[in-house]
C-alpha positions in Angstrom: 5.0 -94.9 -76.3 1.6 -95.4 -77.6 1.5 -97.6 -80.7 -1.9 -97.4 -83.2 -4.2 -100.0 -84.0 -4.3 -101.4 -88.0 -7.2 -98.5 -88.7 -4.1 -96.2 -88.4 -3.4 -92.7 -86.7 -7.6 -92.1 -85.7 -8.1 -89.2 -83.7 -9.2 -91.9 -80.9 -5.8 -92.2 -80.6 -4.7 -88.7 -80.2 -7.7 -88.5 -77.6 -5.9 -91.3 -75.8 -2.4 -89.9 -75.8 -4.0 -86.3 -74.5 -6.1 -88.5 -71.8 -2.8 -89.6 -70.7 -0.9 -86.1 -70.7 -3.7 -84.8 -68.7 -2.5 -87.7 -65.8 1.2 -86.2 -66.2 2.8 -88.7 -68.8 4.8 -87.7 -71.6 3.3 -89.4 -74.4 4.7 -90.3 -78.0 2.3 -91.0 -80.5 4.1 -92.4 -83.9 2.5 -92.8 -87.1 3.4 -96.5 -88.9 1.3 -95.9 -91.5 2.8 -92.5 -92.9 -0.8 -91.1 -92.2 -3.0 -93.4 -93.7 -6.2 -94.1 -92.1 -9.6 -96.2 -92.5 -13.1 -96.6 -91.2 -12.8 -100.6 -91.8 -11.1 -103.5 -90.2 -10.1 -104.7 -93.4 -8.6 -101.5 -95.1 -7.0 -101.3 -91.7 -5.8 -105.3 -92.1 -5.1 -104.4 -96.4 -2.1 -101.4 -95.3 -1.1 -103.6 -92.4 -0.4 -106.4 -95.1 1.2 -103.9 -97.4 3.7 -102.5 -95.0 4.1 -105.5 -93.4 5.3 -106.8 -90.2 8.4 -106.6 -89.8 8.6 -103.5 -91.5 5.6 -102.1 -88.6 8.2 -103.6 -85.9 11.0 -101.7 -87.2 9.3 -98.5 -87.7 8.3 -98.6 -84.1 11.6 -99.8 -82.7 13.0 -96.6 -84.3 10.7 -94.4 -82.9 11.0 -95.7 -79.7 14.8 -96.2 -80.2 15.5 -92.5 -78.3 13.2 -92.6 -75.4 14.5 -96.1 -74.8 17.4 -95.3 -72.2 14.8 -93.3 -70.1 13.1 -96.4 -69.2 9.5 -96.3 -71.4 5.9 -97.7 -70.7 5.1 -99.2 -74.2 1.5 -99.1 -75.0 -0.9 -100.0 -77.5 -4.3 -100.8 -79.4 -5.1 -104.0 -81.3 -2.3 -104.2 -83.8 -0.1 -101.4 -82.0 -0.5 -103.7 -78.3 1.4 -106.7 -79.7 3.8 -104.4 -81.4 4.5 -102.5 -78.1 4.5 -106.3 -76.2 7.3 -107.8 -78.8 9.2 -104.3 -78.0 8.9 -104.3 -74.2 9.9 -107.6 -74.0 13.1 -107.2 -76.0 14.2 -104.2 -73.6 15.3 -104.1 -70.5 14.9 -100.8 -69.5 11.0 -101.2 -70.0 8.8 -99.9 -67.1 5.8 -101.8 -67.9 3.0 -102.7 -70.4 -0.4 -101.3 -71.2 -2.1 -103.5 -73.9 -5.2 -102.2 -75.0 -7.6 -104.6 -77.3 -4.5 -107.2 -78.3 -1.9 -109.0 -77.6 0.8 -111.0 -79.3 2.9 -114.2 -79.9 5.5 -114.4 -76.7 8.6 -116.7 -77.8 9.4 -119.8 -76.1 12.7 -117.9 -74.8 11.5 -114.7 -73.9 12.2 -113.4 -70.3 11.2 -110.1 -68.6 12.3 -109.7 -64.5 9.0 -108.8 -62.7 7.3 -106.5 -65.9 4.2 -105.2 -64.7 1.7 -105.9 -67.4 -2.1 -104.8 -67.8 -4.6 -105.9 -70.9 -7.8 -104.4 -71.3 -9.9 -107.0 -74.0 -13.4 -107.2 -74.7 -15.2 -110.7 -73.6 -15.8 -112.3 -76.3 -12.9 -110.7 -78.8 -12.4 -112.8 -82.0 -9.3 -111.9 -82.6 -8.5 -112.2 -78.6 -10.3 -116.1 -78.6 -10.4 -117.2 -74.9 -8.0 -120.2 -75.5 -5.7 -118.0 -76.9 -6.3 -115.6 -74.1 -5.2 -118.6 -71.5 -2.3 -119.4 -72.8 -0.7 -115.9 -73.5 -1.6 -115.5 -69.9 0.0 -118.6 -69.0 3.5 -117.5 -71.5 3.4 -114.0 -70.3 3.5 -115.4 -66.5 6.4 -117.6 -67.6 8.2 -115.1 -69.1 8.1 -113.3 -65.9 5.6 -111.0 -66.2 3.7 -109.5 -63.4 -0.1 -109.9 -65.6 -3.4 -108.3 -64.8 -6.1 -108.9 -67.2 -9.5 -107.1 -67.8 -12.5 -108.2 -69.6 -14.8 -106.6 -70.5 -18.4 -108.4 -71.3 -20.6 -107.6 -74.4 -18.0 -104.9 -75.5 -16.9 -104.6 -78.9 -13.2 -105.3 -80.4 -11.9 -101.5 -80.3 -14.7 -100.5 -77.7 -12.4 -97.4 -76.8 -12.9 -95.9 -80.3 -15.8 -94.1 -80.3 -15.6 -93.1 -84.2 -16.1 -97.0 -84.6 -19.4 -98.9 -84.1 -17.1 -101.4 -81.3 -17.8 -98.3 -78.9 -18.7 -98.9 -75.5 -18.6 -96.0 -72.9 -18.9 -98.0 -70.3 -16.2 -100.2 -71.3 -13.6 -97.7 -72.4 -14.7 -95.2 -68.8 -13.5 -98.6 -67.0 -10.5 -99.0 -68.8 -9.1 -95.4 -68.5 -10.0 -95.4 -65.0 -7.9 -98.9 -64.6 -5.1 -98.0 -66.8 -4.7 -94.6 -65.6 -4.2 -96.1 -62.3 -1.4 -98.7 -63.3 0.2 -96.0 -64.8 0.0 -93.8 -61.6 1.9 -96.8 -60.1 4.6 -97.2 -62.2 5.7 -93.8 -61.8 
């Protein structure tokens, strides 16, 4: 399950998601924002705030509500990685955790047996912050969670993207390679 970032359904995305097929995984790509895009962070940020959160969450919970049973790898970019971490955690079929450019609030409560868990961020991110950073790590551990972390120096916020200036080849080569292989190893 591969969750959008708040600029919406970008073809980055669906270059992703065929990335991913062309390792062998089934890939489900849903659209939360009913095919809305943008170009900007803050148009992105504008229908994020429209929708709404909880509204986001549920919309992903549904489309992930009939792959659920067959144990999925929830993945996701910026806004869609913290939506695809609240719904991993809550289910206890997930197989792991691909967070790409985000992550999100863990509750004091939350508990996960051994999830393997990979984050690709760029170094600095501001809206990753390093302290925040630390202690996620630090929850995520607690919860259980069996975290790798990847940083990724000088790179831009979406540095996957490359219809957005946060592009960074480099970066975004280093991060399929990586995630393509924790994938391999879930399998």
């Amino acid at each position: 399950m591969l969750f959008h970032s708040a600029y919406g359904l970008r073809p980055a995305v669906h270059e992703a998601a065929e990335r991913l097929r062309e390792a062998g995984h089934h890939v489900v790509v849903p659209d939360l924002y009913d095919g809305r895009t943008t170009d900007t962070v803050e148009d992105g940020m504008a229908i994020k705030d429209e929708i709404g959160r909880d509204e986001l969450l549920r919309r992903a919970v549904a489309a992930t509500a009939e792959h659920s049973d067959a144990g999925v790898v929830y993945a996701g970019f910026s806004l869609g990685a913290s939506l695809a971490q609240t719904i991993a955690l809550g289910d206890v079929k997930a197989r792991g955790l691909l967070l790409l450019h985000g992550t999100g609030d863990i509750a004091e409560d939350a508990v996960t047996d051994g999830l393997p868990v990979q984050l690709h961020v760029a170094d600095p991110d501001p809206f990753e912050p390093h302290d925040w950073l630390t202690a996620w790590y630090l929850r995520m551990r607690r919860a259980g969670g069996d975290v790798e972390v990847f940083r990724y120096r000088g790179a831009g916020h979406l540095y996957t993207d490359p219809g957005l200036p946060d592009f960074d080849a480099e970066a975004a080569e280093a991060t399929w390679r990586t995630a393509l292989g924790f994938l391999a190893g879930l399998d």
